[in-house]
N, C-alpha and C positions, 0 to 999 in steps of 0.2 A: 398710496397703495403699498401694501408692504409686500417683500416676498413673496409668499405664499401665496398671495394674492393673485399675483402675475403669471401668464400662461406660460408652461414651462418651455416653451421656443425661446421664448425673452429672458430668459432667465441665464446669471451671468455665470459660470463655475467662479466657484471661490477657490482660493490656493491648496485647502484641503482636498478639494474635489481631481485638482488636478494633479495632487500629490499622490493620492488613492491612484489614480489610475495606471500613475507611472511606477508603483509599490507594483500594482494588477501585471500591467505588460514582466517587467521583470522577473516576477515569480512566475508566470505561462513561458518567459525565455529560459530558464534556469530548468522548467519541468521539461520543457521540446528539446533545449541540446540534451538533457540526459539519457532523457527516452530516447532521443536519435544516436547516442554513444551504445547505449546498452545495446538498442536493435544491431548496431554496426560490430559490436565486440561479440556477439549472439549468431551470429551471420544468421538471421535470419529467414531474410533474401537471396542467399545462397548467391551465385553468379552473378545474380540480374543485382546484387547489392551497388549503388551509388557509394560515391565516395564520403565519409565523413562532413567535407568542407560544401559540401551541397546540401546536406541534410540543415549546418546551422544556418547557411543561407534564408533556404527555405522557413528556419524557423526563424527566424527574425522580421522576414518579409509578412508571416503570419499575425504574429507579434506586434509589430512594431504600432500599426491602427489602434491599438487598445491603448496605447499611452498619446495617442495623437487627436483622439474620438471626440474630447472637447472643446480642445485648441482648434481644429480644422475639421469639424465635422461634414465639409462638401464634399473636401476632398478623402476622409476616410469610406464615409458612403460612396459616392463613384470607383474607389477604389475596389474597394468592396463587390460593388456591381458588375465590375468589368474584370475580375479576376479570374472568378469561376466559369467564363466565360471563353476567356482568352486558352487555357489548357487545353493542350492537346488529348485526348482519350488514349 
């Protein structure tokens, strides 16, 4: 059975694949700290502005599933599921 063949659950990420995704997360971490620098030097937010080192927090925490999606795809999916869930309004 060759590749292509094979239903894509079974299917193995090659190093490229995993290469690509950790180029992906990177270049989304490089765009979310800058966006969260500009908002914060912008004041945006005026008062209600969080601090710098919480915004790249958060951007990393967002982040980070994109370069993990093929290595550990239960645990990025559960992640995934129970995040938007867990914030408070």
């Amino acid at each position: 059975m060759s590749e292509s063949d094979r239903p894509f659950a079974e299917r193995t990420p090659t190093s490229a694949d995993l290469r690509a995704d950790v180029f992906l997360a990177a270049a989304m971490l490089v765009g979310g700290v800058l966006s969260t620098w500009l908002t914060s030097v912008a004041g945006f937010y005026g008062d209600e502005q969080a601090p710098l080192a919480w915004g790249v927090v958060y951007t990393v925490i967002v982040t980070a599933p994109l370069a993990l999606r093929r290595r550990f795809p239960s645990l990025v999916a559960s992640q995934s599921w129970c995040a938007p869930r867990t914030s408070s309004p």
